[in-house]
C-alpha positions in Angstrom: 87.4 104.5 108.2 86.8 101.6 110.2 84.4 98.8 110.0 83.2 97.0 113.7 81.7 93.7 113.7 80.1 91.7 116.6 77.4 89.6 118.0 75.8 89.3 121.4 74.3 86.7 122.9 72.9 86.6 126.7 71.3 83.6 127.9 70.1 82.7 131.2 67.5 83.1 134.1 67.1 87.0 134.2 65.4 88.0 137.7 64.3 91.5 136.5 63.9 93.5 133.5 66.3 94.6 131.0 65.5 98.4 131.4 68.4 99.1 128.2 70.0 96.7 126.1 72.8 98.3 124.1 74.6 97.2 120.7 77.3 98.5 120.0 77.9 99.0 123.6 78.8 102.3 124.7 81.6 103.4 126.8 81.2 105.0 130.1 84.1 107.4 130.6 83.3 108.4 135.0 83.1 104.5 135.2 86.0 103.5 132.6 84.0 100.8 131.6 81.6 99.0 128.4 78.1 99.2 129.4 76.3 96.7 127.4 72.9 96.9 129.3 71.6 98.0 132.5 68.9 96.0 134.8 66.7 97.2 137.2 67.6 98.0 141.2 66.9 94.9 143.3 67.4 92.3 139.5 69.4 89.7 140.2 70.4 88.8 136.6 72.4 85.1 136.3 73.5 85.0 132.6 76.1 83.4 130.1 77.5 86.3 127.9 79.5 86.1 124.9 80.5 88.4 123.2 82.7 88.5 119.4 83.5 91.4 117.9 85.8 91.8 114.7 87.3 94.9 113.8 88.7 95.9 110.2 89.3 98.6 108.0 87.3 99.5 105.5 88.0 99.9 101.5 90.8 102.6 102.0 92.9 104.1 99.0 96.1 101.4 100.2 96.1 98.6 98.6 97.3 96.4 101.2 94.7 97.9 104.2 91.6 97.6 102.7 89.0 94.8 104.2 91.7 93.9 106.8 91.5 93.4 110.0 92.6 96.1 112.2 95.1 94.3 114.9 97.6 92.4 112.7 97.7 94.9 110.5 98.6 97.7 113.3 101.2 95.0 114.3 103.1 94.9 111.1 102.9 98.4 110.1 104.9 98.5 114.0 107.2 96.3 113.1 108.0 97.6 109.9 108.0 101.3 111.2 110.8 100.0 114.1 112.7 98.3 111.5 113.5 101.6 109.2 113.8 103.1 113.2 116.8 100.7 113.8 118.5 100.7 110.0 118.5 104.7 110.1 120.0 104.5 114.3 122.2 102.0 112.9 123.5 103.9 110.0 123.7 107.3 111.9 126.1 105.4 114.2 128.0 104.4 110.9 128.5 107.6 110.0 129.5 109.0 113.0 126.6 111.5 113.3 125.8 110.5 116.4 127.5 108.8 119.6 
């Protein structure tokens, strides 16, 4: 399981209304884009957005996972998964099992 953190805040002049404000933003998959809110036709919103999310896992059953965050520890496991890559390349080379 994961575990997504965040905070919005939108401040400005805002010509028009706010018809939908959304949190956690959804994802628009025609579009390939976040849609965060949508104003109405003819607005002509001028805002500061910011925008801090913080994504981790949750209490899973390893040890060293649990209430981490989610990129650094995708980045080690990566590393560590293309180190045993190369030592088992290097040592079927060693062997002579493969060219």
């Amino acid at each position: 399981m994961i575990m997504v953190v965040g905070s919005m805040n939108l401040s400005g002049p805002l010509s028009g209304a706010i018809l939908d404000a959304r949190w956690p933003p959804t994802w628009d998959l025609e579009k390939n884009e976040t849609v965060l809110g949508v104003f109405g036709r003819g607005s002509n919103p001028q805002y500061r957005f910011d925008l801090h999310t913080f994504v981790a896992f949750d209490n899973l059953q390893v040890e060293f996972v649990g209430g981490q965050e989610a990129v650094p520890v995708l980045n080690e496991m990566a590393n560590r998964t293309e180190a045993i890559v190369l030592a088992i390349e290097a040592e079927t080379r060693r062997l002579g099992l493969f060219p």
